[in-house]
N, C-alpha and C positions, 0 to 999 in steps of 0.2 A: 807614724806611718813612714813605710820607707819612700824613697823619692822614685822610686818606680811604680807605688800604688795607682787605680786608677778606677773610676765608682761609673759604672755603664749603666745609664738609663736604660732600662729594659721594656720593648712596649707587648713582646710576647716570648715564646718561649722558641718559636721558629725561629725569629729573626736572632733570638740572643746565642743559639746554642753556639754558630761560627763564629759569632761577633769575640764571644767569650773566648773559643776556643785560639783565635786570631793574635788577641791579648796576652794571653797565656802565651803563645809561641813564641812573642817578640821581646817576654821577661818580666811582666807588667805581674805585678801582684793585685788581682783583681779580684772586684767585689760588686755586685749589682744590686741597683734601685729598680721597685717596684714604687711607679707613682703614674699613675693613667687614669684621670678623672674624665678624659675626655670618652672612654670605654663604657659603651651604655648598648643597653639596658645593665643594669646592676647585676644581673643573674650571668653577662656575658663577662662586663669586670670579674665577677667570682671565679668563671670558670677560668678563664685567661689567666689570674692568680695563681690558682691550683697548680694550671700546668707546668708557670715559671718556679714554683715551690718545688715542685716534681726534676725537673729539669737541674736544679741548685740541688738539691739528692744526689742524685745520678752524673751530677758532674761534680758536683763534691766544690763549690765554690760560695760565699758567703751571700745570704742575700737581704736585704736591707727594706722591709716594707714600712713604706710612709705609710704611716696611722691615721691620716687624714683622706677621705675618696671629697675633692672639693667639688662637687658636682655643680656648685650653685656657681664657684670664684668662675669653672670652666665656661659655664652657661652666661651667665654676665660674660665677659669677655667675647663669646661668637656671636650672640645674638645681636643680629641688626650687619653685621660681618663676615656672612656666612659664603661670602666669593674669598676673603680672605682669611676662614677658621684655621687653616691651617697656620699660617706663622703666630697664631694667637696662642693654638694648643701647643708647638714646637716649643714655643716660648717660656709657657708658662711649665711643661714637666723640663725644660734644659735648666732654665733657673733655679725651681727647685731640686736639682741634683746636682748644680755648681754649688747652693747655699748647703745642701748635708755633705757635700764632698769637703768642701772645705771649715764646717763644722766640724767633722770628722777628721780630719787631718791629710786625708787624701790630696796628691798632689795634681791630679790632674782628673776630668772628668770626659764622657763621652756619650755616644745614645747606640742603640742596636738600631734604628731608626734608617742609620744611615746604611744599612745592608742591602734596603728594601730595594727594587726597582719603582714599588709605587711609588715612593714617594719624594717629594721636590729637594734634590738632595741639594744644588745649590741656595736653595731658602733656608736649610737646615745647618747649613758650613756658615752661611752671612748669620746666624740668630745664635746657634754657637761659640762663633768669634767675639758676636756683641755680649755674652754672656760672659764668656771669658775675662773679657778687657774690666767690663763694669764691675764683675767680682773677685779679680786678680789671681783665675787659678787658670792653666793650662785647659783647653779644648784641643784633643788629639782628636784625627780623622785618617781612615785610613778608609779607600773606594774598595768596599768589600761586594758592593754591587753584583760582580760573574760570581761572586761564593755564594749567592741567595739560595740558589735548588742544593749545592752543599750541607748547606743550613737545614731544609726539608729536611732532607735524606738522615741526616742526623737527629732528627727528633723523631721522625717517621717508625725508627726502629723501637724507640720508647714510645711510641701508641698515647703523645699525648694529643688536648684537645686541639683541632687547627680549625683559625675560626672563617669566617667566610669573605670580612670584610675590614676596616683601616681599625676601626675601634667607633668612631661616633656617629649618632643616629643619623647623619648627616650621610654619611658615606653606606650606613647599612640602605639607608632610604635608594641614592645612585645605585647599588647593589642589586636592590632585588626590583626597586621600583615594574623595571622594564621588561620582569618575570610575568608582574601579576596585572600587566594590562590587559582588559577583557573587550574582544571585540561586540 
């Protein structure tokens, strides 16, 4: 790989299309990981897949799906810690995309993760960094944050699936919970 490679955790296809496209403009020979076991129900992983498949199409960029959905390793891991699932699942898909990044020769790694406005983006810089240091490859960040509706707008045109919620039943449950309250 050359020393500009760079393997972006991908957790859907909204938040990847700028992430990607960000990369690319800065010279980065880029290549993206599909690994989100924490995305449930299985039918919603599937679709989320499709769309990043779709998306690596249409932008013409490689993309690298983990052959493993660990649903059980994610599950172990949040239960009983469900105030703090989030740096459990941060964790567990930034590791494995340091461990194929640097399996694979890539020099540096990174997540579309950190586009999002949901999400705790200095829990995700501190779990990154600690990823980095433990597996000695480069964790690049760049606060793509204001690019987030850029990112929409950019897949909106390709009509792929946008899903409603973070990826885990945990989050789909905060979601809609407060839809289906019945007085």
């Amino acid at each position: 790989m050359k020393n500009n490679s760079i393997l972006i955790h991908c957790c859907c296809a909204h938040c990847a299309a700028y992430t990607i496209y960000h990369w690319q403009q800065q010279g980065y020979e880029v290549s993206a990981l599909w690994y989100n076991p924490n995305i449930h129900p299985y039918s919603e992983h599937q679709c989320r897949l499709e769309a990043i498949k779709l998306l690596a199409q249409k932008m013409d960029f490689p993309l690298i799906v983990a052959g493993d959905y660990d649903m059980m390793d994610y599950f172990r891991q949040v239960a009983g810690n469900e105030s703090s699932r989030c740096q459990y699942c941060f964790k567990l898909r930034l590791l494995k995309t340091a461990e194929i990044a640097q399996r694979k020769g890539f020099k540096s790694f990174t997540s579309s993760l950190l586009i999002s406005p949901h999400q705790k983006h200095e829990l995700l810089l501190q779990i990154g960094n600690n990823v980095a240091k433990e597996k000695n490859i480069k964790f690049l960040n760049a606060d793509l944050r204001k690019r987030y509706s850029d990112s929409r707008h950019m897949t909106k045109r390709l009509n792929l699936y946008r899903q409603q919620y973070c990826g885990c039943i945990y989050s789909e449950w905060e979601r809609y919970a407060a839809l289906c309250i019945i007085a």
